[in-house]
C-alpha positions in Angstrom: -4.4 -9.8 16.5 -3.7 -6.2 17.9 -2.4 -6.3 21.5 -2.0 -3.0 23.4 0.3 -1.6 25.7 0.0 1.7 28.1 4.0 2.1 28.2 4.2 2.8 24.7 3.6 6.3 23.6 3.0 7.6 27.2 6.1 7.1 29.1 6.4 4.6 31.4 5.7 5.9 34.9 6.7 4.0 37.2 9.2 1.0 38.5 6.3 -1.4 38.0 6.0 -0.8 34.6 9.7 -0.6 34.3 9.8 -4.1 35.1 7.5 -5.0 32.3 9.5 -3.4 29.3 10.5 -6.3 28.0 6.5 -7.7 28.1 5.4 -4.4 26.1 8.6 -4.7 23.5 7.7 -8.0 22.8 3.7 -6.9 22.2 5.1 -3.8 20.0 7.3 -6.4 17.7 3.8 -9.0 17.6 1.9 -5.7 16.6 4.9 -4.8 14.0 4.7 -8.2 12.5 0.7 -8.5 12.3 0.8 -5.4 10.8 3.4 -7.2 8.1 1.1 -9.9 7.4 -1.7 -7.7 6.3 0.0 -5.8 4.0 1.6 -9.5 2.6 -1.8 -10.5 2.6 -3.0 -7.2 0.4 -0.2 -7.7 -2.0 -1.1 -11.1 -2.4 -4.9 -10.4 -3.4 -3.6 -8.3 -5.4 -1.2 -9.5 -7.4 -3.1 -10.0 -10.4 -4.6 -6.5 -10.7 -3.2 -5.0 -13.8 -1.3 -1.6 -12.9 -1.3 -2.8 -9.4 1.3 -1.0 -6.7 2.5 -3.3 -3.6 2.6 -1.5 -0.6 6.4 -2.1 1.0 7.2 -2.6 4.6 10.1 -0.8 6.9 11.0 -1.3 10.6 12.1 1.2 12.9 12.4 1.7 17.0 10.7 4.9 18.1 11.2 6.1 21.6 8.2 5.3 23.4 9.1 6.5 27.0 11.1 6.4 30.0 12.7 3.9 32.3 13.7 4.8 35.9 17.4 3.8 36.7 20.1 3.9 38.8 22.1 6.2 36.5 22.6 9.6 37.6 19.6 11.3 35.6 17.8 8.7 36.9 15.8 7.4 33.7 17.3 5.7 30.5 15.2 5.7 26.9 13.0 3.0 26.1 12.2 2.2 21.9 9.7 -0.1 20.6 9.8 -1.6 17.5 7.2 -0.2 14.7 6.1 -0.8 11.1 5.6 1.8 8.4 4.0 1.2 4.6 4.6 3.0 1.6 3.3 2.3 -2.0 6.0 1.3 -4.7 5.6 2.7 -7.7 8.2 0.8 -9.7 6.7 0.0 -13.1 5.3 -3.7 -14.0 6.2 -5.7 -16.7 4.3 -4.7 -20.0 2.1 -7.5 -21.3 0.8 -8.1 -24.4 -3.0 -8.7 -24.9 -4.3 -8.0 -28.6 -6.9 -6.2 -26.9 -7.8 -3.1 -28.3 -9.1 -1.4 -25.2 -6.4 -2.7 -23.1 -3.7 0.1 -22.7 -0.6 0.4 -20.6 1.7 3.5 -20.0 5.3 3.0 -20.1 6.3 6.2 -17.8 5.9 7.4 -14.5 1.9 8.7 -15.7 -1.3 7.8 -14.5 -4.4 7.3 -16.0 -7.2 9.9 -14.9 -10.8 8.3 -14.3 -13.9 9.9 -12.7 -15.6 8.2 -9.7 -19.5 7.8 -9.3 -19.0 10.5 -6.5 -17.0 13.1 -9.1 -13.7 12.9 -7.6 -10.7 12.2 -9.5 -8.9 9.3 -9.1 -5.6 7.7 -10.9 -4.9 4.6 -11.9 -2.0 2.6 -13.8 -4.9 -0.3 -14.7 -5.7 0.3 -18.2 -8.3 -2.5 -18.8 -10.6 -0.5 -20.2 -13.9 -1.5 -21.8 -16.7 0.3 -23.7 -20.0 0.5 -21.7 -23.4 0.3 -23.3 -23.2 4.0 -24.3 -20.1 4.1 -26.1 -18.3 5.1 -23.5 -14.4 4.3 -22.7 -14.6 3.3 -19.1 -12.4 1.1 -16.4 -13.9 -2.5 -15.4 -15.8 -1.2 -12.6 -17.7 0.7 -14.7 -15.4 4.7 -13.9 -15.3 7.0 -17.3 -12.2 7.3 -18.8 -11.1 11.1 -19.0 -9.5 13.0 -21.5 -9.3 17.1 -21.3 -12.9 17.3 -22.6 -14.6 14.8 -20.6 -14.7 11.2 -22.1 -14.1 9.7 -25.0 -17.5 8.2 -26.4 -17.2 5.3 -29.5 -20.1 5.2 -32.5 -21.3 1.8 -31.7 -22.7 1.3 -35.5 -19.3 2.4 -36.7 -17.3 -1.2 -37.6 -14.3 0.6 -37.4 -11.7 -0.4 -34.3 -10.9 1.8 -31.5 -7.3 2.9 -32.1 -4.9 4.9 -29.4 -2.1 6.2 -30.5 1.9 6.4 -27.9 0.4 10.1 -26.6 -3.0 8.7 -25.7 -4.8 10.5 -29.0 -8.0 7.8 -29.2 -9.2 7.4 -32.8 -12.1 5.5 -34.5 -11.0 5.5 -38.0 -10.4 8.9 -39.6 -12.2 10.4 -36.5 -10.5 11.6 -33.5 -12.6 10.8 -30.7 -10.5 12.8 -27.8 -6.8 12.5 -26.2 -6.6 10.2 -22.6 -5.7 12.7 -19.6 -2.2 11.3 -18.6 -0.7 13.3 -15.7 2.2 12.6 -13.2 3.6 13.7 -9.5 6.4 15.5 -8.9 6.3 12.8 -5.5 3.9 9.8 -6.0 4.3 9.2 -2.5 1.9 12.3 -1.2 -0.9 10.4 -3.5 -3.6 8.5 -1.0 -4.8 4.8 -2.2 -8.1 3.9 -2.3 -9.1 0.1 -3.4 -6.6 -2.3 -5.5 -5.2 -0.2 -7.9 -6.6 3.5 -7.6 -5.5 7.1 -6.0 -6.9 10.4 -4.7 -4.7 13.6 -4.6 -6.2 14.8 -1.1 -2.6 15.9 -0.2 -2.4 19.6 -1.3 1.1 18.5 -2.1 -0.5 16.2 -4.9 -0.2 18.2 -7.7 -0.4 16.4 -10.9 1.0 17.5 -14.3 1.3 16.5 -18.0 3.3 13.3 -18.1 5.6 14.2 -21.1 7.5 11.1 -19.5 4.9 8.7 -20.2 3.7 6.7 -23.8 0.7 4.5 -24.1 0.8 1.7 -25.3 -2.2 -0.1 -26.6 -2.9 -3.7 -26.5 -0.9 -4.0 -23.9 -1.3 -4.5 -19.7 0.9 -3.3 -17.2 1.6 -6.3 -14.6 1.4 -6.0 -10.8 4.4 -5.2 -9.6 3.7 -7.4 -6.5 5.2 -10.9 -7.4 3.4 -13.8 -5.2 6.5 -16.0 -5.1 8.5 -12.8 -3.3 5.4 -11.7 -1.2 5.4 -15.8 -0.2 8.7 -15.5 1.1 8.1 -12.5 3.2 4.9 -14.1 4.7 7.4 -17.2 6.0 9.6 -14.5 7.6 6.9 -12.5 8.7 5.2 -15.7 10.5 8.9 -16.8 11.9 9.4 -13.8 13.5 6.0 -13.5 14.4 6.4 -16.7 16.7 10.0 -15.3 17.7 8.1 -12.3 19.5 5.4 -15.0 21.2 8.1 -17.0 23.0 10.4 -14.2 23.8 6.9 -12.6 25.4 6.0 -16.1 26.8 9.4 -16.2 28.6 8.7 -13.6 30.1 5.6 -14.0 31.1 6.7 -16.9 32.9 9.4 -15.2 34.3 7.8 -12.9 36.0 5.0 -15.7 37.4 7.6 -17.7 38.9 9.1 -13.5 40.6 5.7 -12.9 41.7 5.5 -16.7 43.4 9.1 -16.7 44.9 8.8 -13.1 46.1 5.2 -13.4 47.5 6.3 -16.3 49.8 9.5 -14.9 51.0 9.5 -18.5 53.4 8.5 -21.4 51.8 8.2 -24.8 53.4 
């Protein structure tokens, strides 16, 4: 449900819109919460992606125009609420698996895979698998990197894959490459794409060794997105939600029963 307003972000004009403020907060705070309940709903789905990084939720008032008055300058501010996300990249708990292909970081690093298209992306899901070529590559199928290119497994070898706390991958006495960890100076200028993955379009992106960061095979990083918590903000999300519908219901009715009295200034 997305309602829209012309007061907001254009000023409001004139005494007739004035007198509709209140109608047009009340859609901003409806928007604000919808917007709430997506991102709840996103965490949610996603709560059991390994490496997974909830998106969190702030409110604010921005000035969206102004209001004639009978104050000397003749206008006062008006605000409407808004919403704003932002990924949080607090760690997950560390899980064990036994499964030699699973690996999790214990840092602030980020795993570097390569995308059909060639892009770089990052990601903190390390369920990794070997594809039919001997190739180390995430679930959906993207090719591990390390500084070389990928790391590529003898199938007819019996021996294990083994990865060692700085991301050195090793089938038996030979070394088979070193993962690509890296790291941002400000996680925050990285753009998400699908459950659990990033691009560095923002030139402030830069990434860098991550001499912070261990790996830690057998091992899966947990969502940090916790259902029970995102629950709990869904039932205050929806509670507010149908705060804003009465409070715009009110005056809705408030101003039918204005327009009624006014426009029959002599009733029977």
């Amino acid at each position: 449900m997305k309602l829209v307003f012309s007061g907001a972000g254009t000023g409001i004009a004139n005494t007739d819109d004035a007198m509709n403020v209140s109608l047009y907060q009340a859609a901003a705070a409806l928007n604000a919460n919808d917007h709430w309940q997506e991102i709840i709903a996103q965490n949610l789905a996603s709560s059991g992606v390994p490496g997974f990084k909830k998106q969190d939720v702030s409110f604010a008032a921005v000035e969206a125009g102004l209001v004639p008055t009978g104050s000397p300058n003749g206008v006062s501010h008006l605000s409407m609420p808004t919403t704003q996300s932002v990924t949080n990249f607090q760690q997950g708990q560390l899980r064990p698996t036994g499964v030699n292909t699973d690996v999790a970081l214990d840092g602030s690093g980020f795993f570097a895979v390569q995308l059909p298209n060639g892009d770089t992306a990052y990601t903190r899901d390390g369920e990794f698998q070997i594809n039919a070529q001997g190739q180390l590559v995430t679930k959906q199928g993207y090719t591990v990197l390390t500084d070389g290119g990928a790391i590529e497994i003898d199938l007819n070898n019996p021996a294990p894959l083994s990865i060692s706390s700085d991301g050195t991958a090793s089938q038996g006495t030979d070394v088979k490459g070193k993962l690509k960890l890296v790291s941002f100076s400000d996680p925050h200028t990285l753009t998400p794409v699908g459950s659990s993955y990033f691009l560095a379009r923002n030139s402030k992106a830069l990434p860098t060794d991550a001499t912070d960061t261990s790996v830690r095979q057998g091992f899966l990083e947990a969502s940090n997105a916790t259902p029970v918590a995102e629950m709990a903000h869904m039932i205050a999300a929806m509670r507010q939600f149908e705060t804003s519908q009465r409070v715009l219901q009110m005056h809705d009715d408030r101003m039918g029963r204005a327009i009624t009295e006014l426009g029959n200034p002599n009733p029977a």
